[in-house]
RODO-2510 file (C-alpha; in nm, 4 decimals, decimal comma):
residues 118
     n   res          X          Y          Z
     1     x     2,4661    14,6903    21,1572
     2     x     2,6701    15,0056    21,1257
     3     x     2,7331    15,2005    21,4045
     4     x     3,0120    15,4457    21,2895
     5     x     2,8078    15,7917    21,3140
     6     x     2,6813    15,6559    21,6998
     7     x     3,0498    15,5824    21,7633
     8     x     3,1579    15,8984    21,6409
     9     x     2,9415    16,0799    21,8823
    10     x     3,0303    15,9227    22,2049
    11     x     3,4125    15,9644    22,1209
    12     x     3,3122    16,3256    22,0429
    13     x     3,1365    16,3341    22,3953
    14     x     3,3573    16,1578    22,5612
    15     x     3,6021    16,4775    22,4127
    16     x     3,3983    16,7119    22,5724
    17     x     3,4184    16,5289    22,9141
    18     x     3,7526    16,5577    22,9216
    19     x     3,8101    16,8745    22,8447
    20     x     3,5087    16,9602    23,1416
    21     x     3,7080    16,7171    23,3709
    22     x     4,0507    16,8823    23,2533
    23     x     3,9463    17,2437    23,3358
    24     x     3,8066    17,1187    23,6836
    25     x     4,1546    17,0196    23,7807
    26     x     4,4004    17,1667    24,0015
    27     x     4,7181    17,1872    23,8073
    28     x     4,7585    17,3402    23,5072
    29     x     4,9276    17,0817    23,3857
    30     x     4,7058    16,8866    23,4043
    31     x     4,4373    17,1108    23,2534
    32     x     4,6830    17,1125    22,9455
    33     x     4,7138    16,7789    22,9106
    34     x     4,3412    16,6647    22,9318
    35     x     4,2183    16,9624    22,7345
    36     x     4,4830    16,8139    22,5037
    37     x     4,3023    16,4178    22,4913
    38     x     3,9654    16,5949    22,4767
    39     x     4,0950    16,7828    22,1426
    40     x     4,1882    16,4609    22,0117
    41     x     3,9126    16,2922    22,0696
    42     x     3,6758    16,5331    21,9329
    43     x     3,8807    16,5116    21,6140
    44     x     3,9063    16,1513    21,5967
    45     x     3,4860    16,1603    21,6638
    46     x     3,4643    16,4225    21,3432
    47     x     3,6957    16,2198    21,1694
    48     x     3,4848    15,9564    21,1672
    49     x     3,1745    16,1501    21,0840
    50     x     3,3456    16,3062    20,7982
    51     x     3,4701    15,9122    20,7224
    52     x     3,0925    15,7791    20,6828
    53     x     3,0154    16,0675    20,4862
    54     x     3,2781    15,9456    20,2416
    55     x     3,1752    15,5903    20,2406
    56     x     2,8392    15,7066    20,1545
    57     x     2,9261    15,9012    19,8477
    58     x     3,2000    15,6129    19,7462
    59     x     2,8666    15,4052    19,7659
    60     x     2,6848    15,6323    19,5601
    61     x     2,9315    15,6367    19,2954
    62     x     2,9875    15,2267    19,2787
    63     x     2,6313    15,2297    19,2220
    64     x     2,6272    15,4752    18,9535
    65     x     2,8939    15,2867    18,7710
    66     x     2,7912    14,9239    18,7780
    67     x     2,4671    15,0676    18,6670
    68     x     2,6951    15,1964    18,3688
    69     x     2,8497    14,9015    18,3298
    70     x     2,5196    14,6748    18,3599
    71     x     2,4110    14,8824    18,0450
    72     x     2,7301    14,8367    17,8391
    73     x     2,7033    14,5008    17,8628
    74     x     2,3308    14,5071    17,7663
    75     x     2,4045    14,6849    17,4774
    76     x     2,6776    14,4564    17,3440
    77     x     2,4421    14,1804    17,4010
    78     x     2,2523    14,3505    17,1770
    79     x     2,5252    14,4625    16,9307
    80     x     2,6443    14,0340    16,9275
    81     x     2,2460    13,9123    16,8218
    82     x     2,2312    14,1586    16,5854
    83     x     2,6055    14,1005    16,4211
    84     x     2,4189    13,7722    16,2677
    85     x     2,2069    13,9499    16,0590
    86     x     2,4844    14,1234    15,9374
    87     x     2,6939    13,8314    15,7679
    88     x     2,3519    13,7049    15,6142
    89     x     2,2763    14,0392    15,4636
    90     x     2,6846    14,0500    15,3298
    91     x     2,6918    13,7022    15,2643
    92     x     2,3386    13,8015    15,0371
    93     x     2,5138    14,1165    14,8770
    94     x     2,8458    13,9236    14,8121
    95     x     2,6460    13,6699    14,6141
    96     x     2,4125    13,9250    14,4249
    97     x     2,7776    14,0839    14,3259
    98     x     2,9272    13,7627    14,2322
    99     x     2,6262    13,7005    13,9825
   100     x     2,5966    14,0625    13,8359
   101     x     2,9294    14,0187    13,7410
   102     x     2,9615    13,6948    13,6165
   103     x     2,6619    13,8411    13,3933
   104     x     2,8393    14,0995    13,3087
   105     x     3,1408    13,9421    13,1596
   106     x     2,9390    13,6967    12,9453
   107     x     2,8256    13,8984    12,7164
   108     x     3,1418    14,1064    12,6916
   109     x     3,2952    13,7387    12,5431
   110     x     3,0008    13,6755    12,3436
   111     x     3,0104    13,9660    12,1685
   112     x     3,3944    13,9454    12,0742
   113     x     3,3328    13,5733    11,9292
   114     x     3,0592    13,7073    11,7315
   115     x     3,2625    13,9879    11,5378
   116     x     3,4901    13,8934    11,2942
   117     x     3,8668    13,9637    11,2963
   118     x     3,9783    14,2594    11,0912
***
């Protein structure tokens, strides 16, 4: 289980409780120094809020691009079944070249046997 945004708020309480204890004490040095700690610890308790909220979007985002990627790779599935088809159909047009133009030079020899020289 995560419990980073419960852990954030007790060190942000226990901030707070500082700083009350701090400015209950009787030297103001003291006061200082545990209004001080209580500072810090309501930063490090925001930091950590502000931390989760970042995870949360960095989770967002991973999602968003493995869902990207999950439909590239669908798609060149697709592209590689259907690159088959395409060498039979080129394979079919090279042949249907190869005959029109073996027909076509027949007759171009024919016909030059058949006139005469002069």
């Amino acid at each position: 289980m995560n419990y980073t945004k419960s852990i954030a708020i007790v060190i942000i309480l226990a901030g707070i409780g500082i700083i009350v204890t701090a400015v209950t004490s009787s030297t103001l040095q003291l006061q200082i120094a545990g209004a001080l700690a209580g500072v810090g610890f309501i930063c490090l308790g925001l930091l950590q809020l502000i931390r989760k909220q970042d995870r949360k979007q960095d989770k967002e985002r991973f999602e968003q691009i493995m869902a990207k990627l999950e439909q590239l790779q669908q798609e060149l599935q697709k592209e590689d079944k259907s690159k088959g088809s395409g060498v039979a159909i080129a394979d079919v047009i090279a042949s249907g070249l190869k005959y029109y133009s073996e027909y076509m030079t027949k007759p171009k020899k024919e016909e030059d046997k058949e006139q005469p020289p002069g």
